[in-house]
N, C-alpha and C positions, 0 to 999 in steps of 0.2 A: 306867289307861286315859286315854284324852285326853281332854281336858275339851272336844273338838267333836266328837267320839261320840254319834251320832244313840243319846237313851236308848231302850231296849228293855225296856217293863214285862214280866217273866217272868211265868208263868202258872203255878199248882198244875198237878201233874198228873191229879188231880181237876176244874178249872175249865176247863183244856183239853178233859177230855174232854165236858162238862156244853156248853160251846162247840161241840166237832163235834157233839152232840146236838140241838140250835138248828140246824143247815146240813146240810146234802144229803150233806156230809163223811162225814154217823158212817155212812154204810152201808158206809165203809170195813173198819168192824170186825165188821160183821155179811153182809155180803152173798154172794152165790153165788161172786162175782168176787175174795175172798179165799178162802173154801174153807173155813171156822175149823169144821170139822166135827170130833166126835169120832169114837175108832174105836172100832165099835161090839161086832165079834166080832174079839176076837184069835185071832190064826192060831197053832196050836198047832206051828208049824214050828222046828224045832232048827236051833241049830249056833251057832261059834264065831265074833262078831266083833268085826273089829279094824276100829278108822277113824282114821285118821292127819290129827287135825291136828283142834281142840278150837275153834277160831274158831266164829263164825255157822251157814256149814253143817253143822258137825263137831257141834257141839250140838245141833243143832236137830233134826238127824238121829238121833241118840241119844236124842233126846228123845220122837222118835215114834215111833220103833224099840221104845221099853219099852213104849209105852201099843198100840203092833199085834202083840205076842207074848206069849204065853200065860208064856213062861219064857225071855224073855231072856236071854242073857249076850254082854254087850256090851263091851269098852275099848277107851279114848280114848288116845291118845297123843301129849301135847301139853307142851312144855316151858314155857311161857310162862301166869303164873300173872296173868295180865291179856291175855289172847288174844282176847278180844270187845268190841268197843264199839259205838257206835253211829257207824259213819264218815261220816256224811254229816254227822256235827257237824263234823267239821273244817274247812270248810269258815262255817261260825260264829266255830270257834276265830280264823281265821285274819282274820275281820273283829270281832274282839272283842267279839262276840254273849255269846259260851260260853267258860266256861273248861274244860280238861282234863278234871275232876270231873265234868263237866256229860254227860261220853261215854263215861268208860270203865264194867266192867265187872268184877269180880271171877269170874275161870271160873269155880271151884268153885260158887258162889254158881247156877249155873243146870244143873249135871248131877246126871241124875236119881242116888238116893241108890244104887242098883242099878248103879248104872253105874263100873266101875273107873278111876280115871284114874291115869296112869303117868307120871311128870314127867320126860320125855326126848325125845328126837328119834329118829327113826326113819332110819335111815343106809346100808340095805342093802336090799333088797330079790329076795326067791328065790321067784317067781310058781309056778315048776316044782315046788316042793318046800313050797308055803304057808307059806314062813317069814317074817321081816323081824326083822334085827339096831337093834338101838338102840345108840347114843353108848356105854353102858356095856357093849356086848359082850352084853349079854342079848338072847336068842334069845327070839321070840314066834310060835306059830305060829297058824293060824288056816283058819276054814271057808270066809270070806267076807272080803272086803277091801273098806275102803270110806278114797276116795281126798280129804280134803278137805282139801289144805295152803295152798291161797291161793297168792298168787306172790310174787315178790321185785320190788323195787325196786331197778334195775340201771344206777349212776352210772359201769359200769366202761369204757364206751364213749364217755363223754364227756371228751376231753384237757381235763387241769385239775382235772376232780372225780374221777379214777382213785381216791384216798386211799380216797372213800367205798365204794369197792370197791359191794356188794350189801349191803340190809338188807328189811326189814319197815317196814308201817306202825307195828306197837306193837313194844318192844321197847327193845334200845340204840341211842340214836341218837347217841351219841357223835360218831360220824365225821361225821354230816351236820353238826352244828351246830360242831361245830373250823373244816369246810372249810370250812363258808358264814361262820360267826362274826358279822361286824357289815359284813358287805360288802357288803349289798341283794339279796344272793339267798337265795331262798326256796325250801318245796316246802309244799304242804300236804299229801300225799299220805304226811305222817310224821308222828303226832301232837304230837310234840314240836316240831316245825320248824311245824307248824301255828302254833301259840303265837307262835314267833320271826318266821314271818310280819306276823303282827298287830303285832309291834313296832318291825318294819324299815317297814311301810305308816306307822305313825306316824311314824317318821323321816320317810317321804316326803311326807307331808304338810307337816312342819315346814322342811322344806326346800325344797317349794312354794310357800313366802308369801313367803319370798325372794327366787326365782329360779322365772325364767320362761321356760326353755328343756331341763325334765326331761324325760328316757326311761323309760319303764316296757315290758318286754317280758317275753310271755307264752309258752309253748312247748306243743306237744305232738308225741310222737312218734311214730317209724316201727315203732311195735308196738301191738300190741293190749294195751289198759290197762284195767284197774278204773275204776267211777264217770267216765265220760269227760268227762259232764256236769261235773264239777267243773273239769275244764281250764278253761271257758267261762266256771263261775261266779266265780273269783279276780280276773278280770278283770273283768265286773259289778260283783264287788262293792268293788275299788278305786273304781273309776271313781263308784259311789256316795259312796264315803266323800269324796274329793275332789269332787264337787258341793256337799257338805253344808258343805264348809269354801270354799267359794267360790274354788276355786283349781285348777279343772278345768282350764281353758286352759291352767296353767301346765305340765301334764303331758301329754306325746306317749303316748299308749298305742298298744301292737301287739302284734297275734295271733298267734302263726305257730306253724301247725300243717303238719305233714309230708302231712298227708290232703292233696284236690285239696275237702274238703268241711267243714265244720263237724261235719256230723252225716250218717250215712248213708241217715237217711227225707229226703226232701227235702222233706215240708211242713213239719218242723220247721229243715230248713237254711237255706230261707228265711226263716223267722221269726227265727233267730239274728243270720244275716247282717244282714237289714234293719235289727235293732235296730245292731245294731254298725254300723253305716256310718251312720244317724241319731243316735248320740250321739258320731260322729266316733270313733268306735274306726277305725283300721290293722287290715287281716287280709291275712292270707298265706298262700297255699296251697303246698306243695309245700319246705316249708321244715325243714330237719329240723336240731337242733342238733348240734353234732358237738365245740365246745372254748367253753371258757370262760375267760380271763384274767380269772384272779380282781381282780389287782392294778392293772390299765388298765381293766378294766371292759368289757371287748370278750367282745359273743356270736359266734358263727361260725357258720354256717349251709349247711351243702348246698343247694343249690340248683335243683330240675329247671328248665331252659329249656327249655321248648314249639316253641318257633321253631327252637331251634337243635339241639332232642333232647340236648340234655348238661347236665351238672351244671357248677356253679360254686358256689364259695365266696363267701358275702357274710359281710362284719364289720360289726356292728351295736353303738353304743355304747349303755350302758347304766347307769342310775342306778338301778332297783327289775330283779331278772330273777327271775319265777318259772318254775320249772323243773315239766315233768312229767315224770319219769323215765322210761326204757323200762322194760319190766317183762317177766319171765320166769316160768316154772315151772321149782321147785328144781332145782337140778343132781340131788341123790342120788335123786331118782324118774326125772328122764327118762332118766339114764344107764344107768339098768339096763334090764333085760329089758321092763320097765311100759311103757317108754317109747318103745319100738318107731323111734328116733332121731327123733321127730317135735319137734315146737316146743315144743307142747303137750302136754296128756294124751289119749290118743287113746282118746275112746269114742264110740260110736254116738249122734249127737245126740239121736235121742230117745228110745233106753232106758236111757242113760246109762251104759251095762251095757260094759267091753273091748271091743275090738276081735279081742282073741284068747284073754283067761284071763276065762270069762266067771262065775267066781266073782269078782269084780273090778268095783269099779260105780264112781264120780266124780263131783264135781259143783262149782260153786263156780268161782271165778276160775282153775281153774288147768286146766281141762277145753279141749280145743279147739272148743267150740262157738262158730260166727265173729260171735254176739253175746252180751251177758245174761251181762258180770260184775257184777254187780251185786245188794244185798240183794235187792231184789225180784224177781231172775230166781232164786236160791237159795229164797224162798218157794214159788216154781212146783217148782223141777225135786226138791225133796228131800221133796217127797209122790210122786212120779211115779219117785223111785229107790227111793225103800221097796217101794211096788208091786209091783216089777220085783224087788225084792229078795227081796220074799216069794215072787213066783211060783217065781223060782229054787229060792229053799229047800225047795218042796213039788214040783218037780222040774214045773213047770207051762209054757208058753209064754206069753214076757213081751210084757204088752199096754196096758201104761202108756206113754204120750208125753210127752214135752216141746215146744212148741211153737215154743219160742225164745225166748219173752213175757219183755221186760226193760220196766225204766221207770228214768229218769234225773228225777227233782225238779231241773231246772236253778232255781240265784239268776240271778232277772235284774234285780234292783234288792232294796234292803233294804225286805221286805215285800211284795214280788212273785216269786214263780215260778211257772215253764212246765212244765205235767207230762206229759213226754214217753213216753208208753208205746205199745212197736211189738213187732214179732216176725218171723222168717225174710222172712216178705214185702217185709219193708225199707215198710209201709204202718202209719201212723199206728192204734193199734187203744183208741182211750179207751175207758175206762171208767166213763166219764159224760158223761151228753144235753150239751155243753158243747164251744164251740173249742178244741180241743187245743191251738191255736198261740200260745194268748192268754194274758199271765202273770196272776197272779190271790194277791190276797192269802187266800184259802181255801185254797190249798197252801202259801203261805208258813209261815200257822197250821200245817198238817198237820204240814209237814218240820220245823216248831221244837218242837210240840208231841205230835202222836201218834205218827209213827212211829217215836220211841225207844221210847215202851211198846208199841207194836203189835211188835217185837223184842223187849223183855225180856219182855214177859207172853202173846207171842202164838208166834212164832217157838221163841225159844228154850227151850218148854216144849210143842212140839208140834205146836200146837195152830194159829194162825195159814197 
């Protein structure tokens, strides 16, 4: 770590919580507006299921799937024996708060013991016939299908980072860190490139005391992406770390998001912007990356012109570029039958339930619902798929919603964030007597401190 790294005394997980106990915080863990209820009469409703993809929602769903059935039979189908972390640490990682250890997750470690897990990929899918083929040719059939794969990170569109083809956040990230290697470009949206983040920002720091004409630029793209807030916070939290080492001036920073908007509530778009334009942040709208010359160091950009109704190409030099990748849902679900040729996964935003095979329900980053990828919208929607899951199985009329309700914890300085919680209304909906628009180190505590265990102890066992 660099010896001008604002230090960060860590806190038990115990003293944190002993802390939100002290502040208006702990009714995070207790209140109506988590939900942390238990289920009282399990539904003695049968049948077979399968849920594809062991992440966040994938457990968490399984998790309260045992504790609301009488006699469960449930599996997981998830290759990836570190599939859950806490993502909104990377975002720490990436300003050398946290290390790696500090976020991940061991799967097995959090499904329930009833619960079968199948270490493979799922590759085929036969809605008509309630099948699905895995990687090994093994045929799995099933009563009920429950859809929660997450999405991909998709470099394949951008000329220059082709190599990285598609990945995940956890996993191999081999390609990312080859093709980026020591050349100032970043992602944190990759836990491992998180890390290499944090090390290429040291370089730029170090090469700020020197030189007094650096570029840093930020991206976001022309797709709908996980954690969006985090596009926002990599560039706060640069711009923190270069404060601290007195050599802010020496670095140009810039925004450039493909959106026309920061954020799409506008009380908090305003509050972004403002900040960023008072501490001399650059932002751009309508800007979308399209190539990168790794070895000139040239970003390229599509460009909507307003005046003129047409695109243009801008080349923008660069000495720090973080990237936020497009992101997809997998090829092997939307191309089959599931996928009904949509972008996304197509289900009824709010009973979560097909659009057409309505043994078949979804949830998670990878659902077309047009906001709320995010942990906290998976808190909401996978009590409100179980619901809906039960009623199906007792052959009932499903009467469980989702409301859209996401929440993005933006960094907007080290030791301040803005906690933005909204829903389909596209209107600001806190949930506490408190300016929503205003950063506050009581969420900075929250994001560093509760809400990993509000996920390991609350989420991924049900119960939260």
């Amino acid at each position: 770590m660099a010896n001008n790294q604002k230090k960060i005394t860590k806190l038990s997980r115990r003293d944190a919580i002993k802390l939100a106990g002290l502040s208006s915080f702990s009714c995070l863990l207790t209140s109506s507006k988590v939900e942390a209820s238990n289920i009282v009469e399990p539904s003695n409703a049968k049948g077979k299921i399968l849920i594809i993809g062991g992440g966040l929602a994938g457990i968490s769903t399984a998790a309260r799937l045992v504790r609301s059935l009488e006699n469960p039979n449930i599996t997981i189908i998830e290759p990836n024996p570190k599939s859950v972390s806490y993502q909104a640490g990377n975002s720490f990682i990436a300003a050398g708060i946290f290390e790696k250890s500090d976020i991940l997750y061991k799967t097995r470690d959090f499904i329930p013991e009833s619960v079968t897990v199948i270490k493979d990929k799922a590759m085929q899918f036969m809605p008509d016939e309630n099948k699905v083929v895995l990687s090994s040719n093994e045929i799995l059939t099933y009563d009920f299908l429950i859809i929660a794969a997450g999405l991909k990170l998709d470099f394949s569109h951008i000329k220059g980072l082709e190599e990285i083809e598609e990945t995940y956040t956890l996993g191999d990230s081999s390609k990312i860190l080859k093709t980026f290697s020591d050349s100032g470009i970043t992602t944190i949206y990759n836990t491992d490139a998180a890390y290499s983040t944090w090390i290429q920002m040291q370089k730029l720091i170090e090469k700020a005391k020197t030189n007094k004409n650096l570029k840093a630029i930020f991206t976001q793209p022309n797709t709908n992406i996980k954690c969006a807030g985090a596009a926002k916070e990599i560039v706060s939290l640069t711009h923190s770390r270069l404060v601290e080492s007195n050599i802010r001036n020496n670095v140009d920073l810039e925004f450039c998001t493909s959106l026309d908007s920061m954020i799409e509530v506008e009380v908090y778009n305003k509050a972004i912007s403002e900040q960023f334009t008072k501490r001399d942040i650059t932002y751009n709208y309508k800007h979308n990356l399209i190539s990168v010359d790794i070895k000139n160091k040239i970003a390229s950009f599509e460009v909507f012109d307003d005046k003129s109704n047409s695109i243009k190409i801008v080349d923008k030099n660069f000495d720090f570029l973080h990237i936020t990748p497009s992101m997809k849902a997998p090829d092997e679900i939307m191309n089959s039958k599931l996928g009904l040729n949509k972008t996304w996964f197509p289900v009824n935003r709010e009973t979560l339930q097909h659009r057409e095979y309505k043994n078949v329900f979804a949830l998670g980053d990878i659902i077309d619902a047009p906001m709320g990828k995010t942990g906290g919208s998976i808190r909401k929607q996978y009590k409100v798929l179980i619901d809906n899951l039960i009623l199906a199985m007792e052959d009932k009329e499903l009467s469980a919603k989702y409301d859209g309700y996401t929440v993005y914890p933006i960094i907007t300085d080290i030791g301040k964030t803005m906690l933005a919680e909204f829903n389909w209304t596209k209107e600001a909906t806190p949930s506490f007597p408190l300016d929503a628009t205003k950063d506050r180190y009581i969420w900075w505590l929250a994001q560093m401190y509760l809400l990993k265990p509000l996920t390991q102890y609350g989420m991924l066992f049900g119960k939260a």
